[in-house]
N, C-alpha and C positions, 0 to 999 in steps of 0.2 A: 772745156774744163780749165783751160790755160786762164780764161776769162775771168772763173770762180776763183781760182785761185790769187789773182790780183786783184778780186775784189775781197777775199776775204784777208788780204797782208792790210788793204785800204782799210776796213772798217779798224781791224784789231788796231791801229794805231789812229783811228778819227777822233777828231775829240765830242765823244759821243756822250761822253760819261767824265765825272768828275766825283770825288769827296763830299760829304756832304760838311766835313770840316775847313771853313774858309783856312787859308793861308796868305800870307803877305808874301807876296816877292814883287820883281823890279814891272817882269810882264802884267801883271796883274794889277799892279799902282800906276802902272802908264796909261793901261786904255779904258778903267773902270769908271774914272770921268767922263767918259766921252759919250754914255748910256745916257737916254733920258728916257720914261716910260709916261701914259699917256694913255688915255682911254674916250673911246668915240663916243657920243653921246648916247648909245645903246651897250655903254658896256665892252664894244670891243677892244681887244690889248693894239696899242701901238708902241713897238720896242722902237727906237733910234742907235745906231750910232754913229755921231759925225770925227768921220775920219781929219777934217778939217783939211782936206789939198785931194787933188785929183779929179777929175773931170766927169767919173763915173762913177754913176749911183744905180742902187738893187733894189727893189721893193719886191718883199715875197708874201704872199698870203698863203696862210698857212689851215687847213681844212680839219680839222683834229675829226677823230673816228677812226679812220683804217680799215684793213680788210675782217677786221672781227664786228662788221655792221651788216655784209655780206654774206650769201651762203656757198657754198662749192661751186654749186651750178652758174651762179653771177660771179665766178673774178674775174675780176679786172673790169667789173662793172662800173668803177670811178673813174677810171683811167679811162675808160674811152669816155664817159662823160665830158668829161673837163678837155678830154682832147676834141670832142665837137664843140663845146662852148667856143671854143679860141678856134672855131675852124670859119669866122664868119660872123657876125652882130649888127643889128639892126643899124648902128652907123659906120660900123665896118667890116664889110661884106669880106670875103678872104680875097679876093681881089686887089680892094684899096688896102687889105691888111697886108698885104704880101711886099706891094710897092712902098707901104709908109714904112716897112723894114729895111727896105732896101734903101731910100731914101736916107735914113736917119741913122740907119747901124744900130737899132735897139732888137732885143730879138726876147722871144716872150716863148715859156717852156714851163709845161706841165710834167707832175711826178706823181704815181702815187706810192705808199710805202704799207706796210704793216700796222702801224698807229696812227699815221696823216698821209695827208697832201699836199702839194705845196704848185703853184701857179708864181712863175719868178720872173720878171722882167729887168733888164740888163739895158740902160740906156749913158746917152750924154748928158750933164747934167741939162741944157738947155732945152732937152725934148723930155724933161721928165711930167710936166702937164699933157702931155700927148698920149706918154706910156699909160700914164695911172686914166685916163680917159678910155684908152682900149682896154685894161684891167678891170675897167667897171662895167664898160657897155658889154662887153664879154662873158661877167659873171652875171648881169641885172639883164641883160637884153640877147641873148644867144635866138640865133638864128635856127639853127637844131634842124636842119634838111633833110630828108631821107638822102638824097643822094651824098651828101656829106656822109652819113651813117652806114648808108652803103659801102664808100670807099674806105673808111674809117675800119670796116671789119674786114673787108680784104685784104687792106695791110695785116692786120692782125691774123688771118685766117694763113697767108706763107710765112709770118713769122712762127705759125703754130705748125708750121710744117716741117721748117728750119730746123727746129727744135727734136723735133721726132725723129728726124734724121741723122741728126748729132751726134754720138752719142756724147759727147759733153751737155748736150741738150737736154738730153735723155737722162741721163745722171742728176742735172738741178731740178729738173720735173719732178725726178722718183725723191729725192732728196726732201724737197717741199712735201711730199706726201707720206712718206715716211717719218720724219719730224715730229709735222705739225696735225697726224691724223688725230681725229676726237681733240683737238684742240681750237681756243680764239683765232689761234693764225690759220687756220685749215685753209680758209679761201686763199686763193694767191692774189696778190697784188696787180697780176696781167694776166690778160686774155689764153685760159688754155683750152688742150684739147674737151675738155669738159663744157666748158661754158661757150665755146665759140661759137654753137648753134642752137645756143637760149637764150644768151642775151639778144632782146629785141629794141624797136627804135621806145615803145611805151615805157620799157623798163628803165632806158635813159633818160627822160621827159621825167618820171616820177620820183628815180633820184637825185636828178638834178634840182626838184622843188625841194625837195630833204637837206639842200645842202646850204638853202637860204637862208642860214640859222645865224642870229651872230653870238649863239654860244659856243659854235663850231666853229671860230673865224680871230686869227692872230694874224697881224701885220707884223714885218721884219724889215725896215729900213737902216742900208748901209749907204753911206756917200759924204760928199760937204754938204753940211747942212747950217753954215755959219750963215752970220748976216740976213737973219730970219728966216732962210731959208726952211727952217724946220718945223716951224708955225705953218708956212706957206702947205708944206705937207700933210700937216695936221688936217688944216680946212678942207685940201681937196679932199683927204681919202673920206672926212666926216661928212660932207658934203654929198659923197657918191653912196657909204656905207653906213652912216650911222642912224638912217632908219631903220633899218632892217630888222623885221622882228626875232622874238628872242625867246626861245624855246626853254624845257627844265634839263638840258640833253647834257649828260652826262659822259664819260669816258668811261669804255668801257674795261670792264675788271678781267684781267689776262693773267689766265692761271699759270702755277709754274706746271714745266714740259716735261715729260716723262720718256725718259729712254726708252728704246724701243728693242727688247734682250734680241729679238729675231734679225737677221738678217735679211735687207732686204736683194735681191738680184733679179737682175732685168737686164734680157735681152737687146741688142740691137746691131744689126746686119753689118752697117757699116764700119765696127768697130773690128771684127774679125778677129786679129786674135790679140789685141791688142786692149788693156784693163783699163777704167776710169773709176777711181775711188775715193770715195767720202766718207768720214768716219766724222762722230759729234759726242760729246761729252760735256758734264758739269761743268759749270762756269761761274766765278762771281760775278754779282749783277754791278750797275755801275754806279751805285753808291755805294760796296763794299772797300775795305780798305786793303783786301786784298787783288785790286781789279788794276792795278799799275803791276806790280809785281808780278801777277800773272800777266799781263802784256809784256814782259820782259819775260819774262818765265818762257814763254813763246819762241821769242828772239832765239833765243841759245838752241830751242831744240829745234828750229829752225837750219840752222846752221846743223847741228848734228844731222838730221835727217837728211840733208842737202850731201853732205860728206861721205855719209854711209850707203845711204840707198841707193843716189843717184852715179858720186863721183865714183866711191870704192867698188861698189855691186854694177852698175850698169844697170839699173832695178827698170830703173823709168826715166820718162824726159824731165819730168820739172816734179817737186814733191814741197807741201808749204803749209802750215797753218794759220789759222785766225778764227774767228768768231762769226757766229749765227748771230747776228741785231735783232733788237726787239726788246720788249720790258722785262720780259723774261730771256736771257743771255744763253749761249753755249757757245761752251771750243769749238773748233773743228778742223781735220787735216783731210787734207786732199791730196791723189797724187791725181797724175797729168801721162796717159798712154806710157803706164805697165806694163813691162814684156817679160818679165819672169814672175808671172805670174803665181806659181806653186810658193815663194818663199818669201810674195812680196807680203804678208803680214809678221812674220817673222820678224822681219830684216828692221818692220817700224817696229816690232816692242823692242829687239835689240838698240835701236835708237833712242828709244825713252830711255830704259835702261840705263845706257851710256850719257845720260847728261852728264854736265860738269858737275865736282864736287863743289862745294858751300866755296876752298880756297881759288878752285878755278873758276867760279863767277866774279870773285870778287878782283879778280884780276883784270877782268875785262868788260866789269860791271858802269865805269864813268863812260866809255865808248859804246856801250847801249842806252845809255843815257841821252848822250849824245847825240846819238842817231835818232831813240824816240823824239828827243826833242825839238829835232834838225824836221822829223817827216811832221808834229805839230804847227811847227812857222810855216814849213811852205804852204800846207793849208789855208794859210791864213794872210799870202800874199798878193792875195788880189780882194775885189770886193765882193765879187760872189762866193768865194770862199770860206770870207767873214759871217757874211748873211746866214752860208749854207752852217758855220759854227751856232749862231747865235741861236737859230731854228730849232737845232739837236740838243742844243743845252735847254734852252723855252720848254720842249717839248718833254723831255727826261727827267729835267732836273729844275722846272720853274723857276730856273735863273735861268737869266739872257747871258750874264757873265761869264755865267760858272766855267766855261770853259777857261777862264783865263785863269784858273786855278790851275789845271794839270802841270804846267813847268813844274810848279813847286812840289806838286804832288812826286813828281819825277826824282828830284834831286837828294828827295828825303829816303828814299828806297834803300834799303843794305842789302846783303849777301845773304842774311836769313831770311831776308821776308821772300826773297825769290826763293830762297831752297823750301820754306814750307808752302810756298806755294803752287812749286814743281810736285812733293809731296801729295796735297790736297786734292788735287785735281789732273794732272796729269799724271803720276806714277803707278795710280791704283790699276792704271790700262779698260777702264771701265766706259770702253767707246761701242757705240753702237753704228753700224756697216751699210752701208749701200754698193751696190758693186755695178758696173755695167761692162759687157765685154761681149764679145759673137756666143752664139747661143750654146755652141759646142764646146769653147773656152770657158763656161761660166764654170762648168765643173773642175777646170783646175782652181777654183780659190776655193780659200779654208778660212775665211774669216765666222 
């Protein structure tokens, strides 16, 4: 749960999302040049950006689809895919792949997510003809062993156990099911108890040809790419990808998410009598103009929630909000092993409740500015970080840039557009619950 919850402070502040109205500031006129875009001879997007110094370059291929291609029974059907592709290739066995990592310090990492995937390599720039070599022979040439596939689902078979045991585990499991039931997101992105013993070695084989498409295929290059270096890029990846044929394969259409009035509760042994909570609500998506302001909207009750439930009450260990990702968005707050369980709903409306007024935001409205803007940069201090913006932006908002809007987005924020946005979406208390706690404690909650 502790896990959820710093992942869901990391999205609500990712730069995942942007305005669809440009803005001019200093961030955004510095690195806007530095884009070049480009297409393979089959159509496929190749984004650039040359940071123009440093040693280390990114190349990400980006899988568009997601888990709304799959059904229940197969998640995480991609994800072990793409994890056997890169487990081994007809010129580089896992073996010599193992030793050319270690050799050269490049290191190569597959994801997959709700609407993409992404396969990312991390090199010198010197061993970048080597990287994009195992990037191709990997995707065009995969080895795909049973015994790979075998291994491949054992890891995943105690991560599925991990999980059940948890109950923070057990909380994101019911969470994902509770959310996204009768919905495009339904499948999970990784291997669960559901599909661990349906996915077979054929079903990886047959989506792995699905995935040959290059209308399903975006490249993301971060690095120096001066002194032609960026032509040099062009040809290999053209050279490995740009035959590939080219399907009518469209993205698919992801409806908005319906709260769910019931509560969901669920057991688990290990939790005893201690609570793990999730609660989700409306949210603007991230071309609304209210999707800054509610990420600061957040911040403050962050902070309240932090003071009341945790410092004043002694409620629980850790207690935090942020958002559910996806094209379709939601709030969400979480606490983190609940021990007063009978009053801990209470104690979060009393925390809504008690935001600041319109005057106490604006008090300390430029230092949440601040801070959002401070968590945007470090995002963006290395080169996979870059990459990992450019991808989110590509993917959301068919700008590579777009992310270098949100500064300005940030700076423009007043005191009312957080209080109507506190208003909108968080005041009305219109959260819907997952709880997990020992099967005897479940009865003290009242959510």
């Amino acid at each position: 749960m502790k896990k959820l919850i710093v992942l869901l402070a990391c999205v609500i502040l990712g730069l995942a999302s942007c305005s669809s109205t440009k803005n001019t500031n200093s961030y955004y006129d510095a690195n806007y040049g530095d884009f070049t875009q480009l297409k393979l001879d089959n159509g496929i997007p190749l984004v650039m950006k040359n940071t123009g110094r440093g040693q280390i370059a990114v190349v990400c291929m980006v899988i568009e689809g997601g888990t709304p291609l799959l059904t229940v029974e197969k998640s995480g059907l991609e994800d072990v895919t793409l994890d056997l592709m890169y487990h081994g290739s007809r010129n580089y066995p896992y073996e010599k792949l193992q030793q050319l990592e270690y050799e050269t310090s490049f290191s190569v990492s597959t994801a997959s997510s709700k609407d993409y995937s992404t396969v990312k390599f991390k090199c010198i720039d010197r061993d970048l003809n080597t990287a994009l070599d195992v990037l191709a022979d990997g995707f065009l040439e995969p080895l795909m062993q049973k015994d790979d596939f075998d291994q491949i689902m054992n890891l995943n078979q105690m991560q599925v156990q991990r999980q059940l045991s948890d109950p923070s585990g057990t909380l994101g499991l019911e969470l994902q099911k509770a959310v996204y039931a009768s919905h495009e997101y339904a499948p999970s992105s990784s291997v669960n108890e559901a599909s661990l013993n349906s996915i077979t070695l054929e079903d990886v084989l047959k989506h792995y040809d699905s995935l040959k498409d290059a209308a399903r295929i975006k490249f993301v290059a971060v690095g120096n790419f001066s002194d032609g270096k960026d032509s040099v890029l062009f040809e290999k990846l053209n050279g490995h990808f740009g035959k590939l044929p080219r399907t009518q394969f469209k993205k698919p259409v992801i409806s908005k998410i319906k709260l769910n009035k019931k509560t969901v509760y669920a057991a688990n042994s290990q939790a005893e009598k201690i609570g793990y909570v999730a609660g989700y609500f409306d949210a603007p998506d991230r071309y609304d103009g209210d999707y800054v302001p509610f990420a600061i909207a957040l911040m403050y009750l962050d902070n309240t929630l932090f003071n009341l439930v945790r410092e004043q009450n002694g409620a629980c260990y850790s207690v935090g909000t942020g958002v559910l990702g996806g094209k379709d968005m939601l709030g969400a707050l979480s606490v983190y092993k609940s021990t007063k369980n009978r009053e801990l709903k209470q104690l979060l409306f009393k925390a809504i409740d008690e935001f600041p007024s319109e005057k106490e935001v604006a008090e300390k409205l430029e230092n949440y500015k601040s801070k959002y803007i401070t968590e945007l940069f470090s995002s963006s201090q290395d080169t996979a970080g870059v990459a990992n913006n450019i991808v989110v932006s590509l993917e959301y908002a068919d700008e590579p840039y777009r992310y270098l809007s949100r500064p300005g987005e940030i700076l423009k924020v007043n005191p009312a557009q957080v209080m109507s946005a506190y208003r909108k979406y968080i005041a009305p208390k219109k959260i819907s619950w997952v709880v997990v706690s020992g099967e005897e404690e479940l009865k003290e909650f009242d959510f």
